[in-house]
C-alpha positions in Angstrom: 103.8 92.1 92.1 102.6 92.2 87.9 99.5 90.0 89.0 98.8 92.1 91.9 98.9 94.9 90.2 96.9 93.6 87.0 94.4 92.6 89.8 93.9 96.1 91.2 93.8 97.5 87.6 90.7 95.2 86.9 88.6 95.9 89.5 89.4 100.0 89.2 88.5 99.4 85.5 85.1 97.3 87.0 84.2 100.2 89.6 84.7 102.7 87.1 82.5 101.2 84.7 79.9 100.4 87.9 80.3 104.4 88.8 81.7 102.9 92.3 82.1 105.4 94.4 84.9 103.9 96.9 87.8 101.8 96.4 89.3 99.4 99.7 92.0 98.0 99.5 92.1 95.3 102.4 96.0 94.5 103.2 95.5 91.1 104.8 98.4 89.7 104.0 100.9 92.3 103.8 102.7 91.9 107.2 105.3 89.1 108.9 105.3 86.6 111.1 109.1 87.0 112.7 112.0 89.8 112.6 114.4 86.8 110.9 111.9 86.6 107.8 111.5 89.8 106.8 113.2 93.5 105.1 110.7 95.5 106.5 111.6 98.6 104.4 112.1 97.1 101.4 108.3 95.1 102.3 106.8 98.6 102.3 108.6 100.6 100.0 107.0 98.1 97.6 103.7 98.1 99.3 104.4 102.0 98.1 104.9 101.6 95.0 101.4 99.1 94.2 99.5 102.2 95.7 101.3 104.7 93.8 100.7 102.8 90.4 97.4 102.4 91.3 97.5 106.5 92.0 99.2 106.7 88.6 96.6 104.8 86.8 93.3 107.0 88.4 94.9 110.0 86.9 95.3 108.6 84.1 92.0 107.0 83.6 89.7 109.6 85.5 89.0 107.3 88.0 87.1 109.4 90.6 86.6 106.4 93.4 87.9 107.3 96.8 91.1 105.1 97.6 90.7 103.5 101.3 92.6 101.6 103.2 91.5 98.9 105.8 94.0 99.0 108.9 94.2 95.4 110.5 96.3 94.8 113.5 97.3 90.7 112.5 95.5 87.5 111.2 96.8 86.1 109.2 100.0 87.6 109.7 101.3 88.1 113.1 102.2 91.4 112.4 101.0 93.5 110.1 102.4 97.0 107.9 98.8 98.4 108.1 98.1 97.9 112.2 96.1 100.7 113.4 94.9 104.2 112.1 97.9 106.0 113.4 100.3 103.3 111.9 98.5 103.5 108.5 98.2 107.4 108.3 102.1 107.4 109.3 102.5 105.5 106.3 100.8 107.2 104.1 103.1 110.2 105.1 106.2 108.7 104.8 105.7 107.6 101.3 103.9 111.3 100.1 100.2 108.9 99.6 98.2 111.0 102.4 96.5 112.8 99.8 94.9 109.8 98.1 93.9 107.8 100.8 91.5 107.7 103.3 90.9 104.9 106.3 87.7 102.3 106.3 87.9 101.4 109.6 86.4 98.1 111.2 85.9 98.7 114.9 86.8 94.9 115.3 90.5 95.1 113.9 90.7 97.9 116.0 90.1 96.0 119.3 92.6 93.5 118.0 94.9 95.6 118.3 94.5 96.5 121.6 92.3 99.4 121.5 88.8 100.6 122.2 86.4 99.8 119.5 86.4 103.8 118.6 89.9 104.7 118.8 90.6 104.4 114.8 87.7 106.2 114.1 88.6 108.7 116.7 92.0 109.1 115.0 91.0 108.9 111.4 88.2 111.4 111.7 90.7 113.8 113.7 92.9 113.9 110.7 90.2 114.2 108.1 90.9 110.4 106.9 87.9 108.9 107.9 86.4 107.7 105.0 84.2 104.9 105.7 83.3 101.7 108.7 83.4 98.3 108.1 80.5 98.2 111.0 81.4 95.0 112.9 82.8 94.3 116.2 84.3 91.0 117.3 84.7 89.3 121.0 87.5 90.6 122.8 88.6 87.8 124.6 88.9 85.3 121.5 91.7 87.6 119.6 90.9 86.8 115.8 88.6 88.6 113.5 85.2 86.9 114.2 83.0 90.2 112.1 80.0 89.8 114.6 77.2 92.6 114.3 77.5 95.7 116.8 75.1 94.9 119.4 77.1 97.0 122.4 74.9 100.2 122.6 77.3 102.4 123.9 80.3 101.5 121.8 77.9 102.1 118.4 76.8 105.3 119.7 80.3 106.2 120.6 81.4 105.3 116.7 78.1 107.0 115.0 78.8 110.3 117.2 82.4 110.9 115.7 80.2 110.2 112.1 77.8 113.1 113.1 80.8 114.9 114.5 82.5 114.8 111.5 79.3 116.0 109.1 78.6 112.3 107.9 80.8 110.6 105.1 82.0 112.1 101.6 81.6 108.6 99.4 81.8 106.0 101.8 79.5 104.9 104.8 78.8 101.7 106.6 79.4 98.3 106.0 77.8 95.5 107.5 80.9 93.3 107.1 79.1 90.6 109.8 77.6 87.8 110.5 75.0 86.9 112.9 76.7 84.4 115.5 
């Protein structure tokens, strides 16, 4: 937990100093593999508290970088505390963070977890969370994160109408989080 933490105060204290304008934080590895292995609520009550430290220490330090969060359904983890939009922003509520945070979605965690490319931008922009796209998609079939460029027409025009839609984005925007396969 201290080196997490000492972690996400480094890189604050780097964006700050870069004038960065967004801040992700990517929970790839907060989730569980079985039921038997885990205290779910104890898991993300601590999750809570990381964020709220890091809340804490922008106050504190005039950090003025939008806070996002990266839902991803699994991989590594079978199951992740972060799965979808809807999951995340429930999260947020329950532990009083909704006003910090925003959502970077990437269209391809979103198809892992069973949804349509869209659907987490669809939600997040709905409540006002969207805050920026990790612009990749990945092959549906293969059920991994495999960050391929967008190359389905309609789904990009689908995910860049919700952007107009929603008047663009604040701080954030795309990301080309892919590789050409």
């Amino acid at each position: 937990f201290c080196y997490a933490a000492a972690q996400i105060q480094k890189v604050m204290d780097v964006n700050n100093k870069l004038g960065g304008l967004n801040h992700v934080f990517w929970g790839g590895r907060e989730g569980y593999q079985s039921l038997l292995n885990t205290q779910i609520k104890k898991e993300c009550d601590h999750m809570a508290a990381m964020y709220k430290m890091a809340v804490d220490y922008a106050k504190r330090k005039g950090y003025k970088a939008q806070f996002l969060l990266e839902p991803k359904p699994r991989e590594p983890s079978k199951h992740q505390y972060d799965y979808d939009a809807q999951t995340t922003l429930a999260f947020l509520h329950e532990y009083d963070l909704i006003d910090h945070f925003k959502l970077n979605i990437e269209p391809n965690h979103t198809t892992l977890a069973g949804h349509e490319a869209v659907h987490d931008i669809i939600i997040a922009s709905e409540y006002g969370k969207l805050g920026s796209i990790d612009s990749n998609t990945g092959d549906t079939l293969l059920g991994w994160d495999t960050d391929n460029f967008p190359m389905d027409l309609a789904q990009t025009t689908a995910v860049m109408a919700v952007v107009l839609d929603q008047g663009g984005f604040a701080t954030g925007g795309l990301n080309f989080d892919c590789k050409v396969r």
